[in-house]
Structures are given as structure tokens and as C-alpha cells.
C-alpha positions as CSV (number, residue, x, y, z in Angstrom):
1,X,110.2,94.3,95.5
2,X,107.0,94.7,97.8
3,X,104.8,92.9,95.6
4,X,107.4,89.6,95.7
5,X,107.8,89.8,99.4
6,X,104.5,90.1,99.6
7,X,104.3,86.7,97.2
8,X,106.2,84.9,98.9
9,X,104.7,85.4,102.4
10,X,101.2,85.4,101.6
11,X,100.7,82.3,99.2
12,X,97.4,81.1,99.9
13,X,95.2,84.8,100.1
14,X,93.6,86.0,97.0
15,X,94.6,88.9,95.2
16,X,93.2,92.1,95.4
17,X,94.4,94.5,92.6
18,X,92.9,97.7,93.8
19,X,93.6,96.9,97.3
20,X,97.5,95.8,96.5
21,X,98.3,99.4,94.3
22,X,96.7,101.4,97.4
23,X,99.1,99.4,99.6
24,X,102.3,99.7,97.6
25,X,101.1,103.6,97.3
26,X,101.0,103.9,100.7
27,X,104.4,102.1,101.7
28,X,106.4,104.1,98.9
29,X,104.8,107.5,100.1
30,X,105.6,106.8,103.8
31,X,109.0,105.8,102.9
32,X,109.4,108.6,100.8
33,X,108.3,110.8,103.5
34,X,110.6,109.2,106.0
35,X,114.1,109.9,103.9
36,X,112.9,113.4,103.5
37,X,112.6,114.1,107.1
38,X,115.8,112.3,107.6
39,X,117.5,114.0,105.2
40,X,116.3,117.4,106.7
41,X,117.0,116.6,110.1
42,X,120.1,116.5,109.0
43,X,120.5,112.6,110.5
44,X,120.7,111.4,106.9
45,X,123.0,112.7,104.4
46,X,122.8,113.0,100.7
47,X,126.2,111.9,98.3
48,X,127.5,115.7,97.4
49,X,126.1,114.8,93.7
50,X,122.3,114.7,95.3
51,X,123.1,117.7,97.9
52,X,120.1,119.8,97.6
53,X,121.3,123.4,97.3
């Protein structure tokens, strides 16, 4: 989903594999990190089938 977003913004720059992975990495990791904090803050809540115990 990143990678078509990015597509479809950023037409004319040239690709950069290594730079692109690193990115998406980054974004998914800080996202990641984000939901867990929610969810332990107790300001996100997890369905009763994902409750951690």
C-alpha cells in the first residue's frame, strides 16, 4: 500500500531500491510501535480474540 501511494505521488523521481525497503521498514516499525503504545495506554483496545492475557 506504501509503495502505490508512493507511485502515484511521486511519478517522475527515480527509484531507489535500497532507499524505498529502508523507508517502508521504517514506516511499518513506527506504526507498529505506535498501536503498541496505544494499545498499552489502554486508549486502543484489542477485539477480546486478540486480548493479550
Amino acid at each position: 500500500m506504501q509503495v502505490g501511494a508512493a507511485d502515484t505521488f511521486l511519478e517522475n523521481k527515480e527509484k531507489n531500491f535500497k532507499k524505498d525497503l529502508l523507508t517502508s521498514l521504517a514506516t511499518s516499525t513506527l506504526y507498529t510501535i505506535v498501536v503498541v503504545v496505544l494499545v498499552k495506554l489502554n486508549i486502543f483496545s484489542l477485539p477480546m480474540e486478540l486480548a493479550l492475557p
